[in-house]
C-alpha atoms as one frame of an Amber mdcrd trajectory, in Angstrom:
protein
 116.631 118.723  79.090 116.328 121.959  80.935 118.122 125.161  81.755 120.633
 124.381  84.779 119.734 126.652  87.705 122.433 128.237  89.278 120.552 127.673
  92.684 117.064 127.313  94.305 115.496 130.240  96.267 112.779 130.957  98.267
 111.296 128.092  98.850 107.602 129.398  99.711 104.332 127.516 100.965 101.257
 129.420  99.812  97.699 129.304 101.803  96.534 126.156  99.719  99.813 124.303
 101.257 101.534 123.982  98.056 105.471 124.249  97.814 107.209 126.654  95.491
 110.678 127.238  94.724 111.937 130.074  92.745 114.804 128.970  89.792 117.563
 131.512  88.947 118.592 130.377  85.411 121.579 130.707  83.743 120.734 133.429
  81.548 119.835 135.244  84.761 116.197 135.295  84.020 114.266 133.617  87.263
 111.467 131.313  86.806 108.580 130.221  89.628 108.132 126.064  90.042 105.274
 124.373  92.086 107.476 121.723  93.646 105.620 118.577  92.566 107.184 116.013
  94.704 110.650 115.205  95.690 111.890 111.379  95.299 114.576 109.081  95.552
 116.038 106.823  92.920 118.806 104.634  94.483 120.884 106.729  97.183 120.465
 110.143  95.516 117.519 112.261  95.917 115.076 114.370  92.854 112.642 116.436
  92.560 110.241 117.353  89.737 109.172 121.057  89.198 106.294 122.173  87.221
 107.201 125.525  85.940 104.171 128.175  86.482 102.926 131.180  83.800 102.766
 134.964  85.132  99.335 134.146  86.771 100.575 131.127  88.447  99.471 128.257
  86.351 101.061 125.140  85.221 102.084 125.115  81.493  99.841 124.303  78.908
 102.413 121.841  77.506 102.678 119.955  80.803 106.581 120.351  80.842 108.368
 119.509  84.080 112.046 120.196  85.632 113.451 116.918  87.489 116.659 117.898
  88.971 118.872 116.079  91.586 117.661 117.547  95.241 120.483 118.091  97.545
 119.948 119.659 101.328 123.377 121.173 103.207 123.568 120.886 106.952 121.002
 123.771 107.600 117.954 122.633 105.451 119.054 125.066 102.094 118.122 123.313
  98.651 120.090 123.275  95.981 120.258 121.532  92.635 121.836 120.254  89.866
 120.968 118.932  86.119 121.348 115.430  85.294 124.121 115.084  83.164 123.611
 111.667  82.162 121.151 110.296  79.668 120.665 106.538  81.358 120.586 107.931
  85.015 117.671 110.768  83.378 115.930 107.802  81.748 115.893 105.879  85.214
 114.698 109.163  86.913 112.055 110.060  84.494 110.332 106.544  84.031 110.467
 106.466  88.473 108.477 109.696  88.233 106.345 108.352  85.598 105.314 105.604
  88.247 104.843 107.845  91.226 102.130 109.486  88.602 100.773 106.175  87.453
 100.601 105.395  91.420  98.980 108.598  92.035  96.225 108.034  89.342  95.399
 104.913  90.438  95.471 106.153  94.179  92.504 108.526  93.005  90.481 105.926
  91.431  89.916 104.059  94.276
């Protein structure tokens, strides 16, 4: 699975309108995410973050964060690893279908 961030910051929108949220990991090393989309799977919100390189690309290896997506009274993000393997499985293969719906959704 992947590192657990010890909190989201700076949530930025650049001039092409996409979202960005900078990770602090554990090991205190910080690590820029193109927020992908954020989704619910029963009551509890995700979201799914596509770590960028230095020159801000998306990995070659196509890897992707999902975390569980909380908001506090005044908007701030935060999040927090999925502990769990079967509620990670359900997550994962609901994010597989948003990308199977968004696939098809350009086809047409």
């Amino acid at each position: 699975m992947n590192e657990n961030p010890n909190k989201a910051n700076d949530i930025t929108e650049d001039d092409g309108s996409d979202m960005r949220v900078t990770l602090s990991l554990d090991d205190g090393s910080d690590v820029e995410c193109a927020i992908l989309t954020i989704f619910d799977v029963g009551e509890q919100n995700y979201i799914a973050l596509l770590p960028l390189d230095e020159n801000g690309e998306g990995n070659e290896d196509g890897e992707v964060y999902i975390y569980r997506y909380f908001e506090d009274e005044e908007g701030n993000p935060s999040l927090e690893n999925i502990e769990e393997d079967d509620e990670y499985e359900a997550v994962a293969d609901r994010f597989d279908e948003l990308l199977d719906e968004e696939a098809f959704d350009e086809m047409d």
